[in-house]
C-alpha positions, -999 to +999 in steps of 0.1 A: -584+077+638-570+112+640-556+130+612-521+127+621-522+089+621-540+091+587-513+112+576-486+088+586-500+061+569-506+079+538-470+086+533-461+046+543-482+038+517-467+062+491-433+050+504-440+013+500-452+021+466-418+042+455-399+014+471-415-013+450-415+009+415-378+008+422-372-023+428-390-028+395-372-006+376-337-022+385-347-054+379-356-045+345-329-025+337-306-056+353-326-081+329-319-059+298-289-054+304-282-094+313-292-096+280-270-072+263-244-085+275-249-116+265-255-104+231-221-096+230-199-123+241-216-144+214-181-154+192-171-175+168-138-192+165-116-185+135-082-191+124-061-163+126-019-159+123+003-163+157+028-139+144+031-115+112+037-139+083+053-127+049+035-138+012+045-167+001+050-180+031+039-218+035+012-223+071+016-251+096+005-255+131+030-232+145+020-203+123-022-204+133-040-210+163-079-205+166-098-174+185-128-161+194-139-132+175-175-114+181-203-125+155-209-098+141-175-088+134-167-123+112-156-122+081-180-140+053-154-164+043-132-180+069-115-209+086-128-229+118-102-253+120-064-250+113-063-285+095-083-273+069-058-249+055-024-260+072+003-270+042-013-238+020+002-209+003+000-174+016-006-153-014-002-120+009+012-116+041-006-112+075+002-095+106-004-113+142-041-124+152-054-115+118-081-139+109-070-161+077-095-155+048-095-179+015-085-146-004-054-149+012-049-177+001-029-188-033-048-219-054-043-252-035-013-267-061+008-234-059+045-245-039+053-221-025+080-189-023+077-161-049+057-184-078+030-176-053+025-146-049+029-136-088-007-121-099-021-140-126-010-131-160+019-116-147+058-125-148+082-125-116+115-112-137+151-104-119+174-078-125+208-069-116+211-037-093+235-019-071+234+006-037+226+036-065+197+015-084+185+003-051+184+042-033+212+026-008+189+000+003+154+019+010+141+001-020+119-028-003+091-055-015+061-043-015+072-008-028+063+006-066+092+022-087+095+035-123+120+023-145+140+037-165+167+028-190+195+050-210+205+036-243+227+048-273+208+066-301+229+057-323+250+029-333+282+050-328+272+051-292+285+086-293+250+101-281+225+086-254+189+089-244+171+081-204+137+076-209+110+063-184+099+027-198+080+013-172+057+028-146+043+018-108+058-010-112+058-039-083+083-047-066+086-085-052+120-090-037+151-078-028+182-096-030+165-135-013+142-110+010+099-111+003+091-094+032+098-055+041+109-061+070+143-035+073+177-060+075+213-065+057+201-087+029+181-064+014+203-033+020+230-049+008+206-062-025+223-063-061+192-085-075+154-072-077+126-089-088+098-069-104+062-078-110+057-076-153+033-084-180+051-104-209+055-073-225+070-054-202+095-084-192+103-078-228+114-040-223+133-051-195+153-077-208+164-051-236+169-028-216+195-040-191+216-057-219+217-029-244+218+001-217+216+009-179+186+007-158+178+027-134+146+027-105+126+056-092+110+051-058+068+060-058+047+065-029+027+038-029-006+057-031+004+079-067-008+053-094-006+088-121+008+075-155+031+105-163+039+109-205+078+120-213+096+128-235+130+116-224+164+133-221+194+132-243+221+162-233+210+184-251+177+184-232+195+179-202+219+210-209+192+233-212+174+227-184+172+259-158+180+281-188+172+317-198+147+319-222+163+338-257+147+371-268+138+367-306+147+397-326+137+410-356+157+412-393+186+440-385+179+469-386+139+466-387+141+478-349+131+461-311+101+478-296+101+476-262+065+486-240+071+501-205+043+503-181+050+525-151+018+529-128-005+540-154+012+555-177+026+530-211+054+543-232+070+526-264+111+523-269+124+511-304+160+503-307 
């Protein structure tokens, strides 16, 4: 055998070799990733809304259907089936394919509409409104205002005070309207429903029969209790104004300092 051939083989040899690590190789990586793969298309089915549904709302068949959702991305608590929680309460609303969760849930004898949605300990309480009270309509459930009422000081009625009673207050309805969804019934709303302890209801209920209420709109993230002081007009007239210069007895004299650069210099008058 001459070199050349010996050569030749050599290099058939380290050929067949390459060619089979790779073939190796490829059928590895194809296995591993076979297997990834299968990892994740593992789901599970769960409940979940057909459409955005508003709180207090009141689930049948229509309103769920079931879907596959990845395993590890299941909540810890949820529904398989829609029989198990069709005829139930929404305490909160849902947008579309959200999975349903008991904590979206109200307790299994609530009814229904607002009653459901009330936190516990807390009073649903209505009061009468107008286009101004209601910032011409941008005033929507789900949002959190202040409140604030102006009553007489005094039983003449000939003086009045506005003072801020309540603060980040919720918001339930507007007008019939739960949801925030933007239409005519609640711009055109001259009833809200607020979300109050007993105590606050109490306020309230004052408030609108002995005076005028009024609402200021929060952003819903600024939960900042704010102390007042309230306004009468007196308060009110002075705001923006000049503060006075106090001067001493007459004739005692006004000094006055003047600073120009560095130089200071002293006028009495």
């Amino acid at each position: 055998m001459n070199g050349s051939l010996k050569s030749i083989i050599q290099l058939g040899m380290a050929l067949l070799l390459a060619l089979s690590a790779g073939i190796l190789v490829y059928q590895w990586m194809q296995a591993k990733a076979t297997a990834g793969r299968g990892q994740a298309v593992r789901t599970v089915p769960l409940v979940v809304a057909t459409r955005e549904l508003p709180a207090g709302a009141k689930l049948s068949a229509d309103m769920l259907r079931l879907q596959n959702y990845p395993e590890t991305m299941t909540p810890a608590q949820h529904y398989t089936t829609v029989k198990e929680v069709e005829g139930r309460i929404l305490a909160s609303g849902m947008s579309a394919n959200e999975p349903l969760t008991p904590s979206r849930l109200s307790g299994e004898s609530a009814s229904g509409g607002i009653s459901a949605v009330i936190t516990h300990g807390k009073r649903a309480m209505a009061v009468k409104g107008n286009k101004v009270m209601g910032l011409a309509g941008l005033i929507r459930p789900g949002n959190m205002v202040d409140v604030l009422v102006t009553l007489p000081k005094d039983e003449k009625g000939q003086s009045s005070m506005t003072k801020v009673v309540l603060e980040n207050v919720p918001v339930l309805a507007a007008g019939a309207q739960m949801t925030s969804e933007k239409d005519e019934a609640a711009q055109h709303a001259d009833i809200y429903t607020l979300e109050l302890t007993p105590q606050e209801s109490e306020k309230v209920a004052l408030a609108s029969t002995q005076g005028t209420l009024h609402f200021a709109l929060r952003n819903a993230s600024d939960t900042e209790v704010v102390l007042t002081e309230g306004a009468d007009v007196k308060t009110a007239l002075a705001s923006y104004r000049t503060a006075r210069v106090a001067r001493g007895p007459r004739g005692s004299g006004n000094t006055v300092e003047i600073i120009t650069g560095s130089k200071r210099s002293q006028v009495t008058f």
